[in-house]
C-alpha positions, -999 to +999 in steps of 0.1 A: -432+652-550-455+640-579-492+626-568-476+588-579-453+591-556-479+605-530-496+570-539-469+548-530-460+564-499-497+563-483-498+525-498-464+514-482-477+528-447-509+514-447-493+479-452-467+482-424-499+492-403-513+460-414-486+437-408-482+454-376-520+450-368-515+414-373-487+411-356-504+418-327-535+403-334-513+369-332-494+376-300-528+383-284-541+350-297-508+334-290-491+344-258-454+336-256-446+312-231-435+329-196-397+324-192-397+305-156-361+312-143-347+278-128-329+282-095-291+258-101-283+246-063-245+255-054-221+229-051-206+230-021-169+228-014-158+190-015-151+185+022-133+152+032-153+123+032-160+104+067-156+073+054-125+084+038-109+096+074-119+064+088-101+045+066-068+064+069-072+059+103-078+022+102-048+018+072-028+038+097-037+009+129-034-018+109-005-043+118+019-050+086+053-066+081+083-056+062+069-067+028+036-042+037+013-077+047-017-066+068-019-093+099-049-097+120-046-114+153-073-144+160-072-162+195-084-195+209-097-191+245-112-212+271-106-234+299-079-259+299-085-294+280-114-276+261-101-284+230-080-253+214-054-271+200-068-298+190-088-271+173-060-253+153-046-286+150-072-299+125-075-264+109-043-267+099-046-299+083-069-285+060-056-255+046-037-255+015+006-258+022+014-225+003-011-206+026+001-218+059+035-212+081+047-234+105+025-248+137+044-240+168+037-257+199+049-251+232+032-278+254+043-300+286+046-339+281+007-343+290+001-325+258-011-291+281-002-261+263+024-241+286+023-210+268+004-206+238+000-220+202+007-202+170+003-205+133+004-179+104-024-184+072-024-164+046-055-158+030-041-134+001-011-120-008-018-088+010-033-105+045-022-131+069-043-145+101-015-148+129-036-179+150-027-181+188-042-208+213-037-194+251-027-219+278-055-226+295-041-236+331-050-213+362-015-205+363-009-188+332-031-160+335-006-138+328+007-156+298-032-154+285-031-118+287+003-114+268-016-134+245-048-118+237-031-081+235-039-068+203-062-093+194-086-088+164-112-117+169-118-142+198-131-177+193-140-189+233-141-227+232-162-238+260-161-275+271-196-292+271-191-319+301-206-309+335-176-306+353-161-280+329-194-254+335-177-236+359-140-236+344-159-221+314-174-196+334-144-183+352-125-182+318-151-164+298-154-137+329-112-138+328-120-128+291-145-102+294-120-087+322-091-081+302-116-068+272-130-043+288-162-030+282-158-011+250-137-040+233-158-069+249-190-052+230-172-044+197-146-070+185-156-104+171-164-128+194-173-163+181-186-193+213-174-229+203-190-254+228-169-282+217-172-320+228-207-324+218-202-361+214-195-366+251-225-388+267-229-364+287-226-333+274-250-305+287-279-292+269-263-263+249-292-237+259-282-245+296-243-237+290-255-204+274-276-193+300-250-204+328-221-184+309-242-155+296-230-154+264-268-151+243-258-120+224-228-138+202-228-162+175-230-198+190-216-231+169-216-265+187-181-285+174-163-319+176-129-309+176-114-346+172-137-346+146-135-314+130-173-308+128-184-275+123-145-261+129-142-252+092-177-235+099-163-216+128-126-205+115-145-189+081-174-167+105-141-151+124-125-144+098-150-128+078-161-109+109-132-102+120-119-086+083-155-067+089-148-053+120-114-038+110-120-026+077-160-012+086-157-014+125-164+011+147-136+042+154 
């Protein structure tokens, strides 16, 4: 090897040492940024849904009719001559004809009802309210009990003269009997204390005490007038749509 070519060797290394040197020199003056490893949480297995189950369940419950309807039962109950059918009576006045059945009425000649009442509304094409009164006689406690089986909301219509306070009682206690204590705290129960426009009429507070019903919704009516009725009929059905489709299983 010639001394020129002894040149360029030495040159060419002492120029990768000094890129190298530099190299280094900016690393040390610019460390690179730690790598921070970033833990991914595991997806776990989808597992079925509560809500899901519970609404198989209730599908499964619910009552339907040969073209897959859902029906909910509503009942009027209360003492006799509270005002039940004179109740459903103006109700059905007011709904539209092509959401309404027929009114069935099975009463004596004094106008008492000797079994029950009974009107179908449908609210959309996929649900229908089936509307029962119950007789309210002494005598047809068993009738009253055919009656509210299977019921899905309960409006009590309570009579507001003085000499109906203990009639009320002994039909709201009636009531809570054939509830039960789970279905008595659970399903919708909506208090009508109709005949406000009697002279007489007690001081609603006083009825409530007397009766013990504080703890549900209370609406004071006119059922020969139809005040508040329209007021009452929505509240049980929306409550009582609530209770099925998000009640308690």
């Amino acid at each position: 090897m010639g001394l020129l070519s002894r040149i360029r060797n030495r040159w060419k290394r002492r120029k990768e040492t000094i890129v190298d040197y530099k190299i280094e020199k900016d690393i040390r003056a610019h460390p690179p940024i730690p790598q921070v490893s970033v833990p991914v949480p595991s997806v776990p297995e989808k597992e079925p849904k509560k809500e899901v189950v519970r609404l198989e369940k209730i599908a499964k419950e619910l009552k339907r009719d040969s073209r897959g309807r859902v029906h909910l039962k509503i009942v009027f109950y209360g003492p006799s001559l509270s005002g039940k059918t004179t109740m459903l009576r103006y109700i059905f006045t007011k709904l539209e004809e092509s959401s309404k059945g027929q009114l069935t009425e099975t009463s004596d000649p004094t106008g008492r009802t000797l079994f029950f009442d009974f009107v179908p509304i449908t609210v959309t094409p996929h649900v229908v309210f089936d509307i029962f009164t119950v007789a309210g006689q002494r005598r047809h406690y068993r009738q009253r009990k055919t009656v509210l089986r299977d019921a899905d909301g309960i409006i009590f219509v309570a009579d507001s003269s003085p000499d109906a306070i203990n009639e009320n009682k002994d039909s709201f206690e009636e009531l809570k009997r054939y509830l039960g204590p789970e279905l008595l705290h659970s399903i919708p129960i909506i208090i009508a204390i109709n005949k406000r426009d009697l002279p007489n009429a007690m001081p609603v507070d006083e009825i409530v005490k007397f009766l013990g019903i504080e703890e549900y919704p209370i609406f004071e009516t006119i059922a020969i007038t139809g005040e508040n009725l329209l007021k009452v009929f929505r509240t049980i059905l929306k409550e009582t749509i609530s209770f099925r489709i998000k009640g308690p299983l």
